[in-house]
N, C-alpha and C positions, 0 to 999 in steps of 0.2 A: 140632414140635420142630426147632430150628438143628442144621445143619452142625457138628459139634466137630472143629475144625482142630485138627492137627498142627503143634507148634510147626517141626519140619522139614520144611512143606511147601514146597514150590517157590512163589516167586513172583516176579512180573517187574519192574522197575522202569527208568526211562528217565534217560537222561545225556545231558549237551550234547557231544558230540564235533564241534568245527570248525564252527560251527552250525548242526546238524542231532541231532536229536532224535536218539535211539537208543533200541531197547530190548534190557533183557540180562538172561535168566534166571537167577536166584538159587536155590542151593539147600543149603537149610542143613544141614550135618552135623552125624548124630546124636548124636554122643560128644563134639566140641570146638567151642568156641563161633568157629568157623570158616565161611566164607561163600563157597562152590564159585560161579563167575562164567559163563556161556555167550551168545557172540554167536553167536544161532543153535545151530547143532547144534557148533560149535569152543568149547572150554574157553579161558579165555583166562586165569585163574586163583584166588587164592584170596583173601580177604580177611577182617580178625578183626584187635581190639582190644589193646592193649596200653596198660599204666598208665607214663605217663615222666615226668619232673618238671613237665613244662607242660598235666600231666593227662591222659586217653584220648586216646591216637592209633590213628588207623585204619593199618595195615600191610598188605602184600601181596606176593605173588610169582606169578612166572609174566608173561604174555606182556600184564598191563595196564600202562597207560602212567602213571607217576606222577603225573602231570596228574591222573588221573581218578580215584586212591585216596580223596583225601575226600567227591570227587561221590558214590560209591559208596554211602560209608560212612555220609553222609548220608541217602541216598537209603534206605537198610535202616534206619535209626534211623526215618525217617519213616514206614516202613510198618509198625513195630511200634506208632509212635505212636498211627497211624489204624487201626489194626485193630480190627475190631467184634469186640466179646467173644463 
C-alpha cells in the first residue's frame, strides 16, 4: 500500500536566482490556500493566488524579491501537476 500524502505537506522546489539553481522549502498552510517560502532554515516569505482581470496571479510578501514571485508560483503549480496520486 502507497504513502497517502498530505496535501500540506512540505515540499521543495528550485529557482534560477542570478544563475544558480536554488532550492527553497515550501510549505503549505493548512486553513488558507497560502504558500509558507524557506531558504534553508530563514523564512523568506509567503506566496498564494489571487484572481485580477488578466486572470490568476501569483502574490507575495515578506522578504522574496519580486523577480522571483512567478518562478515560485510556477514552480508549486508544477509540483501539484507532477504529483503521483
Amino acid at each position: 500500500m502507497g504513502k497517502i500524502e498530505e496535501p500540506w505537506e512540505p515540499f521543495d522546489i528550485q529557482v534560477l536566482i542570478e544563475g544558480q539553481w536554488e532550492r527553497l522549502l515550501v510549505i503549505p498552510d493548512r486553513e488558507e490556500p497560502k504558500y509558507a517560502l524557506f531558504d534553508q532554515e530563514n523564512s523568506i516569505g509567503l506566496v498564494w493566488t489571487e484572481e485580477a482581470a488578466q486572470g490568476r496571479v501569483w502574490c507575495a510578501e515578506g522578504l522574496i524579491a519580486k523577480e522571483l514571485v512567478d518562478q515560485v508560483g510556477e514552480q508549486i503549480d508544477q509540483y501539484y501537476l507532477n504529483k503521483p496520486e
